[in-house]
TORKOL-4160 file (C-alpha; in steps of 0.2 Angstrom, whole numbers, padded with zeros to 4 digits, m for minus):
272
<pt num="1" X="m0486" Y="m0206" Z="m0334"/>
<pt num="2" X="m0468" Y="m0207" Z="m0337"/>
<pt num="3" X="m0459" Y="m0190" Z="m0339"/>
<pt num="4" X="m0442" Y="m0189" Z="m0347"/>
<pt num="5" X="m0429" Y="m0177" Z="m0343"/>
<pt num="6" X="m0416" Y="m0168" Z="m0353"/>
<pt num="7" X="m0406" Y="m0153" Z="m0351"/>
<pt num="8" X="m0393" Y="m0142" Z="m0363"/>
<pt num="9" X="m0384" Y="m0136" Z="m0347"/>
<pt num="10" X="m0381" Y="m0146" Z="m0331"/>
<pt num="11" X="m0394" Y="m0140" Z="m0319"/>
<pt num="12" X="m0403" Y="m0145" Z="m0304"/>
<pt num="13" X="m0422" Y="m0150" Z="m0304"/>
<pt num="14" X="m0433" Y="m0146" Z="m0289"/>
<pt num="15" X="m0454" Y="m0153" Z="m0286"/>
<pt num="16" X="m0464" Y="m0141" Z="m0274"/>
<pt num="17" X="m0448" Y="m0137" Z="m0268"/>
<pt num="18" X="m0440" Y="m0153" Z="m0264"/>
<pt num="19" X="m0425" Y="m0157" Z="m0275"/>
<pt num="20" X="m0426" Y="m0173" Z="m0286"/>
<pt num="21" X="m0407" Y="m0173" Z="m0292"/>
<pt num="22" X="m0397" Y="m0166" Z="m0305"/>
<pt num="23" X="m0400" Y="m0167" Z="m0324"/>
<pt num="24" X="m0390" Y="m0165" Z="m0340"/>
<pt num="25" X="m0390" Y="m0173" Z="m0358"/>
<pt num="26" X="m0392" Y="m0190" Z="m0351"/>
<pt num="27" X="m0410" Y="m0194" Z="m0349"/>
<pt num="28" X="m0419" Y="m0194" Z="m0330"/>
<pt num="29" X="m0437" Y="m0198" Z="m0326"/>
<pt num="30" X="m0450" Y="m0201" Z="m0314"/>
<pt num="31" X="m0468" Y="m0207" Z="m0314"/>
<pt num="32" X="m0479" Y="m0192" Z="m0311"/>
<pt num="33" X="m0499" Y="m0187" Z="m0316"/>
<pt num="34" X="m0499" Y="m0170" Z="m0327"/>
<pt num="35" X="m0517" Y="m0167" Z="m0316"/>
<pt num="36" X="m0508" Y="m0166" Z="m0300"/>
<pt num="37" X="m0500" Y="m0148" Z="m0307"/>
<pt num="38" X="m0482" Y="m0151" Z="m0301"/>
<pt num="39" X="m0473" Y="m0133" Z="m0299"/>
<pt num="40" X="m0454" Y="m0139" Z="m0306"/>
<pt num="41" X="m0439" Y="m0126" Z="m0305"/>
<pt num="42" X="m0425" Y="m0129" Z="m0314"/>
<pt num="43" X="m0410" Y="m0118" Z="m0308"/>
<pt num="44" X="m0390" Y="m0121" Z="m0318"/>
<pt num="45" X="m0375" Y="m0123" Z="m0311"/>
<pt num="46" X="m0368" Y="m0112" Z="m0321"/>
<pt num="47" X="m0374" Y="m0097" Z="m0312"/>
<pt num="48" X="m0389" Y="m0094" Z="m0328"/>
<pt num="49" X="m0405" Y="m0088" Z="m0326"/>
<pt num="50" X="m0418" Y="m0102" Z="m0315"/>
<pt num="51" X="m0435" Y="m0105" Z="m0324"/>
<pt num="52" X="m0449" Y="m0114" Z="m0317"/>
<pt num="53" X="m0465" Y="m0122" Z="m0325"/>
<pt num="54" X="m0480" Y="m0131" Z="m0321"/>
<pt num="55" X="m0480" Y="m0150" Z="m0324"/>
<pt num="56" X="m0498" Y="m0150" Z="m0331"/>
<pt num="57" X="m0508" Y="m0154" Z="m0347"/>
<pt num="58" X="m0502" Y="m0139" Z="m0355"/>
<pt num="59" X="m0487" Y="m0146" Z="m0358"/>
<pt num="60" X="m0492" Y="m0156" Z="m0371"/>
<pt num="61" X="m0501" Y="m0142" Z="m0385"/>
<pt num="62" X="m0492" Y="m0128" Z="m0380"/>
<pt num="63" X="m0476" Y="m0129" Z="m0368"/>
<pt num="64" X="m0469" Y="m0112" Z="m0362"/>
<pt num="65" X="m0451" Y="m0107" Z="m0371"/>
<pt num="66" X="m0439" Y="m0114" Z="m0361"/>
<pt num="67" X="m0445" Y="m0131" Z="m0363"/>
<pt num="68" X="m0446" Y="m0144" Z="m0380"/>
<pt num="69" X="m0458" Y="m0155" Z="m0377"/>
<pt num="70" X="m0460" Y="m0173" Z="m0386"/>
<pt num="71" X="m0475" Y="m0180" Z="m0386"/>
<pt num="72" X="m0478" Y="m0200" Z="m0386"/>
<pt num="73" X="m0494" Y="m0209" Z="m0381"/>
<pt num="74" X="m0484" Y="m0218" Z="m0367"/>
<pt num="75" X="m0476" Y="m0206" Z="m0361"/>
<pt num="76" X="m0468" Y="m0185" Z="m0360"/>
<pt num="77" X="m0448" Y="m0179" Z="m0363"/>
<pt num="78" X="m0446" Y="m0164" Z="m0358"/>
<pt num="79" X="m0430" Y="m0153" Z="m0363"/>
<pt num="80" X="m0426" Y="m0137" Z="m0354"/>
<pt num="81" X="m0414" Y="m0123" Z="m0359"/>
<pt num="82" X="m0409" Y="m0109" Z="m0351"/>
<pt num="83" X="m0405" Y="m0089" Z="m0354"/>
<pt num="84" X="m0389" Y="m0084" Z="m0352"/>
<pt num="85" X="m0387" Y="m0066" Z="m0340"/>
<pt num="86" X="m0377" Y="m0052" Z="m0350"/>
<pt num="87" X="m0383" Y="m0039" Z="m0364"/>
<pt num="88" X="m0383" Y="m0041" Z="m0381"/>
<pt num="89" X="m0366" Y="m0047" Z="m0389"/>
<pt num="90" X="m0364" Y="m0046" Z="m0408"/>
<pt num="91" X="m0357" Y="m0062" Z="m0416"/>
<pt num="92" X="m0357" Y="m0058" Z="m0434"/>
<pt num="93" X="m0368" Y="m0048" Z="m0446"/>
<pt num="94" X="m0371" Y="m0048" Z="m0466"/>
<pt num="95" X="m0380" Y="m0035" Z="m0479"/>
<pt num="96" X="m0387" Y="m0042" Z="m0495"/>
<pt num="97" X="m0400" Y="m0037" Z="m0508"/>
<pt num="98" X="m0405" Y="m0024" Z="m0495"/>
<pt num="99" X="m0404" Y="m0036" Z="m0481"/>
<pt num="100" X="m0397" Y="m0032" Z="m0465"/>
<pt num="101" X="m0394" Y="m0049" Z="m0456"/>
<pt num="102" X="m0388" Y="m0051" Z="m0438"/>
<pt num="103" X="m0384" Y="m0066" Z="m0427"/>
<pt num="104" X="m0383" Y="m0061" Z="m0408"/>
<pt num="105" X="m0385" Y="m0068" Z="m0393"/>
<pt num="106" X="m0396" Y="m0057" Z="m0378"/>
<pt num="107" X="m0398" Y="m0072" Z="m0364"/>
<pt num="108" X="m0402" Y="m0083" Z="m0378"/>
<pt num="109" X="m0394" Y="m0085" Z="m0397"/>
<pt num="110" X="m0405" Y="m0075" Z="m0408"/>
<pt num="111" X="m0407" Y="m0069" Z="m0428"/>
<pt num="112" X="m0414" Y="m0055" Z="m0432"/>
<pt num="113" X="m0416" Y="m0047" Z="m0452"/>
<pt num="114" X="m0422" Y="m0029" Z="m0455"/>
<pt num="115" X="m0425" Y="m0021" Z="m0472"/>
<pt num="116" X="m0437" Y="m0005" Z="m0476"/>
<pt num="117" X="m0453" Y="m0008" Z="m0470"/>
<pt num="118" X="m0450" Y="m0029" Z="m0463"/>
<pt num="119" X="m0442" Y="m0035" Z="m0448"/>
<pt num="120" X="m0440" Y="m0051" Z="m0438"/>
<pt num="121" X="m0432" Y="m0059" Z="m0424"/>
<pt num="122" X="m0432" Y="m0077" Z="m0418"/>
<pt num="123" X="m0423" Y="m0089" Z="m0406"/>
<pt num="124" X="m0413" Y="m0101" Z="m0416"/>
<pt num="125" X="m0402" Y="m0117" Z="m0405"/>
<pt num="126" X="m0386" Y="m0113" Z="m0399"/>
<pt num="127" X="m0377" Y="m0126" Z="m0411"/>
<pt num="128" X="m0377" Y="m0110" Z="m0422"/>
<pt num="129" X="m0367" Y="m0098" Z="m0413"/>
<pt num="130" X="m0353" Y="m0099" Z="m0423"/>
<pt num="131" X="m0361" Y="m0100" Z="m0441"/>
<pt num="132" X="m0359" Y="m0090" Z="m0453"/>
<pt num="133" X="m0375" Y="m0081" Z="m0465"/>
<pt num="134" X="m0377" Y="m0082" Z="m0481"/>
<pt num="135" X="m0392" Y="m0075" Z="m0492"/>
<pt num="136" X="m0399" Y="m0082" Z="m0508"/>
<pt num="137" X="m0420" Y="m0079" Z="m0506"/>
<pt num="138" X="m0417" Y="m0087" Z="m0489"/>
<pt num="139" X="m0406" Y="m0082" Z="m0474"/>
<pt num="140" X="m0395" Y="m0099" Z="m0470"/>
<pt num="141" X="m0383" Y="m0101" Z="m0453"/>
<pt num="142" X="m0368" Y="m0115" Z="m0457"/>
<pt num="143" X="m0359" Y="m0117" Z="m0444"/>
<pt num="144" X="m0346" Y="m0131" Z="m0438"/>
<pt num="145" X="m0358" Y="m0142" Z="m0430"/>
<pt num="146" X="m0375" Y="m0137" Z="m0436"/>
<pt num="147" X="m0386" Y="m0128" Z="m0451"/>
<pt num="148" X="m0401" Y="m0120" Z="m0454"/>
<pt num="149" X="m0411" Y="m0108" Z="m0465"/>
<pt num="150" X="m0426" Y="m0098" Z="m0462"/>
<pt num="151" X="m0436" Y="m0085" Z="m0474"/>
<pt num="152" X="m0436" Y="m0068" Z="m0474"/>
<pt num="153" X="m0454" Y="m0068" Z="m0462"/>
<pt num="154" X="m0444" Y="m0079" Z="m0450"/>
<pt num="155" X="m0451" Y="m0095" Z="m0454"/>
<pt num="156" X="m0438" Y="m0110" Z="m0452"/>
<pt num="157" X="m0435" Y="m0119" Z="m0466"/>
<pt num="158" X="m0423" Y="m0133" Z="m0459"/>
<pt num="159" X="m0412" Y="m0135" Z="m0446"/>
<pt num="160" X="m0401" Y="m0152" Z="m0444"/>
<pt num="161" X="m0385" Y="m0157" Z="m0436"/>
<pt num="162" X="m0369" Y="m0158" Z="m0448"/>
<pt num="163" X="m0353" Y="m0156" Z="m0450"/>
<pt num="164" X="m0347" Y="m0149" Z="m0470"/>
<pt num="165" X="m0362" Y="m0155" Z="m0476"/>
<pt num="166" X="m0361" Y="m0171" Z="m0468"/>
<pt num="167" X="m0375" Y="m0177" Z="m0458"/>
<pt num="168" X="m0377" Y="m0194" Z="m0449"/>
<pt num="169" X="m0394" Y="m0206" Z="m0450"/>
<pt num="170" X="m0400" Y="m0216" Z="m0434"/>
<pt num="171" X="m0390" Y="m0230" Z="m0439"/>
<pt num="172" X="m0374" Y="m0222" Z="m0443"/>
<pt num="173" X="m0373" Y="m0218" Z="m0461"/>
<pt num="174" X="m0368" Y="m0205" Z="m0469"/>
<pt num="175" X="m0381" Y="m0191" Z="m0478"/>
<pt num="176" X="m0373" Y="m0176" Z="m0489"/>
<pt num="177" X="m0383" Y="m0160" Z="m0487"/>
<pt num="178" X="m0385" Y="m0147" Z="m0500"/>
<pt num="179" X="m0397" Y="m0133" Z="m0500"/>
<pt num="180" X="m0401" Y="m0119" Z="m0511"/>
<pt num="181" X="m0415" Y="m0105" Z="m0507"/>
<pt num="182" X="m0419" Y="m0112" Z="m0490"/>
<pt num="183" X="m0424" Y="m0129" Z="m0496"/>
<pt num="184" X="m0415" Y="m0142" Z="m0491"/>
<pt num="185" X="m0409" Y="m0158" Z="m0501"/>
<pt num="186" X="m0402" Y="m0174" Z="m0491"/>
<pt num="187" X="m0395" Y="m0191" Z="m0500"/>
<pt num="188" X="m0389" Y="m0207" Z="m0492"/>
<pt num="189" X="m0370" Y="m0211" Z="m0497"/>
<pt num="190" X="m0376" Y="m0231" Z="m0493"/>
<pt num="191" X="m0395" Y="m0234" Z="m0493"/>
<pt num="192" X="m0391" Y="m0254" Z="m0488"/>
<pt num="193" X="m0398" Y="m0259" Z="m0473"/>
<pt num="194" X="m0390" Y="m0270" Z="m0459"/>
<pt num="195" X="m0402" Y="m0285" Z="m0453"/>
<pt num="196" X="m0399" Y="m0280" Z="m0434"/>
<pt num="197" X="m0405" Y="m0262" Z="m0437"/>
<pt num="198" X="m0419" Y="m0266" Z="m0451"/>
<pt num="199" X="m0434" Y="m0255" Z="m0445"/>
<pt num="200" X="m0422" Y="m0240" Z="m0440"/>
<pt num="201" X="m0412" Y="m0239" Z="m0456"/>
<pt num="202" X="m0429" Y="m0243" Z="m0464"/>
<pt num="203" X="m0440" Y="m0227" Z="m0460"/>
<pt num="204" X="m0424" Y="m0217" Z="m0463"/>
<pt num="205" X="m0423" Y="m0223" Z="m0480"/>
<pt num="206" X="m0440" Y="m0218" Z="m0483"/>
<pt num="207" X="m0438" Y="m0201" Z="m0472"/>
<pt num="208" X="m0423" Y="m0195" Z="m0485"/>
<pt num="209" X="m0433" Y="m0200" Z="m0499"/>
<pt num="210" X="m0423" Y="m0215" Z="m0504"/>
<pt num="211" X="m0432" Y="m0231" Z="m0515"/>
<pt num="212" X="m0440" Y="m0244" Z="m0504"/>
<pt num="213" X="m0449" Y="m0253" Z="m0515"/>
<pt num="214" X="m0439" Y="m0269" Z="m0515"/>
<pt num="215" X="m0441" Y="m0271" Z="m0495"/>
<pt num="216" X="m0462" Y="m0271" Z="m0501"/>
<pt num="217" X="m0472" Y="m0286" Z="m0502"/>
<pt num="218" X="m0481" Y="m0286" Z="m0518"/>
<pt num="219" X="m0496" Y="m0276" Z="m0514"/>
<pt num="220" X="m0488" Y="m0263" Z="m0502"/>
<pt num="221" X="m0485" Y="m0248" Z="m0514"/>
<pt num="222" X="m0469" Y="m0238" Z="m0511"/>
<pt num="223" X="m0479" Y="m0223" Z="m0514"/>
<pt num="224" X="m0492" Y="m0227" Z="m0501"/>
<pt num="225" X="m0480" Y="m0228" Z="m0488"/>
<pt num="226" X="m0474" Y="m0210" Z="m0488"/>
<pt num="227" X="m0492" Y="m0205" Z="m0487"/>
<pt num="228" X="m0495" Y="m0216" Z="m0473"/>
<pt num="229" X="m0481" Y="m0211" Z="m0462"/>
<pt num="230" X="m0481" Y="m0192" Z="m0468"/>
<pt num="231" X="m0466" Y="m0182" Z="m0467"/>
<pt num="232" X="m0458" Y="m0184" Z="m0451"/>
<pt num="233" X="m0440" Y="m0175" Z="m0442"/>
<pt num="234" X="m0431" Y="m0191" Z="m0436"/>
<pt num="235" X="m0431" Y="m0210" Z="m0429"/>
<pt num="236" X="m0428" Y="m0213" Z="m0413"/>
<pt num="237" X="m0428" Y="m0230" Z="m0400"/>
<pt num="238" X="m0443" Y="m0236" Z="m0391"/>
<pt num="239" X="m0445" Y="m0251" Z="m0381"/>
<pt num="240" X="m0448" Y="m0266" Z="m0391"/>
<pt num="241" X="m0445" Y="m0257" Z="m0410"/>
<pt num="242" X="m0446" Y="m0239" Z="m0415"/>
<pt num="243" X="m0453" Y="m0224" Z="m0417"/>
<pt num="244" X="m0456" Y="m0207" Z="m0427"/>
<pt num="245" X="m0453" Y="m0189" Z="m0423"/>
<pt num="246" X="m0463" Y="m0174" Z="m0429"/>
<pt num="247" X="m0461" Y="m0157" Z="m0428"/>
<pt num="248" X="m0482" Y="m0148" Z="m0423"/>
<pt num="249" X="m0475" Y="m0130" Z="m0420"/>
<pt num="250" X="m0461" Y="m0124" Z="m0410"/>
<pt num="251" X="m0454" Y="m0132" Z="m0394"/>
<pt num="252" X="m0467" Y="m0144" Z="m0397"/>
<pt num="253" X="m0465" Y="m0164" Z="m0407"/>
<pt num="254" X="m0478" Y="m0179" Z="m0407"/>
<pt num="255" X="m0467" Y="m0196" Z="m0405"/>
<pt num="256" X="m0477" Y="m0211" Z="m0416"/>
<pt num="257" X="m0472" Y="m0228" Z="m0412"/>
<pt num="258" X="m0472" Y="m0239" Z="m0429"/>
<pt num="259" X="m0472" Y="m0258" Z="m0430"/>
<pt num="260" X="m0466" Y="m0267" Z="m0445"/>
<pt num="261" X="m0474" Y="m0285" Z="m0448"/>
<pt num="262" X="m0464" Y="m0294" Z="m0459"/>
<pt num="263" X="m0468" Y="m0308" Z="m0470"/>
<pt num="264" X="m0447" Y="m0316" Z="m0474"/>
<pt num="265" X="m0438" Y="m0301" Z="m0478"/>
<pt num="266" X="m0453" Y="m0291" Z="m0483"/>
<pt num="267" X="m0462" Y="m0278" Z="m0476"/>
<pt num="268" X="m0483" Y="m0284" Z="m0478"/>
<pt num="269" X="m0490" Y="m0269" Z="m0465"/>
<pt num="270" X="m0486" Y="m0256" Z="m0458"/>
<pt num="271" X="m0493" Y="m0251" Z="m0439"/>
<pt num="272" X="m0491" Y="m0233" Z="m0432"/>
């Protein structure tokens, strides 16, 4: 199988103790059998904390927290983080509706919320260090280059990269963000299509909700197709077309290839 590699933080990636190079946020890989039970150590150049992991079956269902895992039939990417040394640093705090609200980072960037009698804490990605919190029957982070909102149990409710509300698609486009209560509303400035970039612009369009129906042959119901595919987090690039990425719990995607077969400049099937 062919495993991926990513990192959040330059580091260096040992096997069994023999060093295989360097990673970062530039995409590595080798060809490797989960049976075999590789021991990996990933140690940063920045003087952070080293983590190592079995590369083994486990991966795929439950990965342990340092590592994301995305899950394709063909092949695994794994993306490691590490836990920065120090204490616990207060970045910014908010009290509403009884709500005591706290972004922090102890090794990594954490939210907790505490009122009488409830309590949480979570992990939430570092794009959020510098948001700020609001409150309205959800807790929301917005911060400069990323947003999010999560309930008061804990439970995310979104998370997407953006900048004042303005998010980017696969293909470049522009998608305005709202969100009011945790829920999270996202619109296509331009829902046209270019030729060169059909099937990615394609499944966004039906990802953000936007009307496909007069890219369907005749007997390919709009409406079918968002049942098929299901919800799904984003479209990326895979050899020979593209492919969809969903979220199964935390640290942990499936990555669906899907085919388009076309009859002129409509879609007739759809394969996943």
């Amino acid at each position: 199988m062919r495993i991926y590699f990513f990192s959040e933080t330059p580091c260096a990636l040992k096997a069994n103790g023999l060093l295989l190079g360097l990673l970062d946020e530039f995409e590595r890989s080798f060809e490797a059998e989960l049976a075999d039970k590789i021991v990996l150590e990933a140690a940063p150049l920045d003087g952070g904390t080293p983590f190592s992991f079995l590369l083994d079956e486990t991966l795929l269902f439950d990965p342990p927290p340092p590592v994301t895992a995305y899950v394709s039939d063909d092949f695994l990417a794994l993306s490691l983080r590490f836990f920065s040394a120090g204490g616990v640093r207060v970045l910014r705090q908010l009290e509403a509706e009884g709500w005591l609200f706290t972004l922090f980072r102890q090794g990594e960037l954490m939210l907790s919320a505490e009122r009488e009698g409830q309590y949480f804490v979570r992990r939430v990605p570092d794009a959020l260090e510098d948001a700020v919190i609001s409150f309205d029957g959800a807790v929301t982070l917005e911060g400069s280059k990323a947003a999010a909102a999560y309930t008061t149990d804990g439970d995310e409710r979104f998370f997407l990269f953006c900048k004042n509300r303005i998010a980017g698609d696969a293909i470049g486009r522009q998608i305005e963000c709202s969100w009011q209560n945790g829920e999270l509303r996202q619109k296509l400035t331009d829902e046209s299509i270019p030729s060169d970039r059909f099937e990615f612009g394609f499944l966004e369009n039906v990802r953000l909700g936007a009307d496909v129906s007069a890219l369907l042959a005749d007997d390919l119901p709009a409406g079918a197709i968002a049942d098929f595919l299901g919800s799904f987090d984003a479209v990326i690039p895979l050899d020979g077309g593209a492919g969809i990425v969903k979220k199964k719990k935390v640290n942990l995607y499936e990555i669906k290839a899907v085919r388009l077969e076309r009859d002129g400049n409509k879609i007739k099937n759809i394969l996943i």
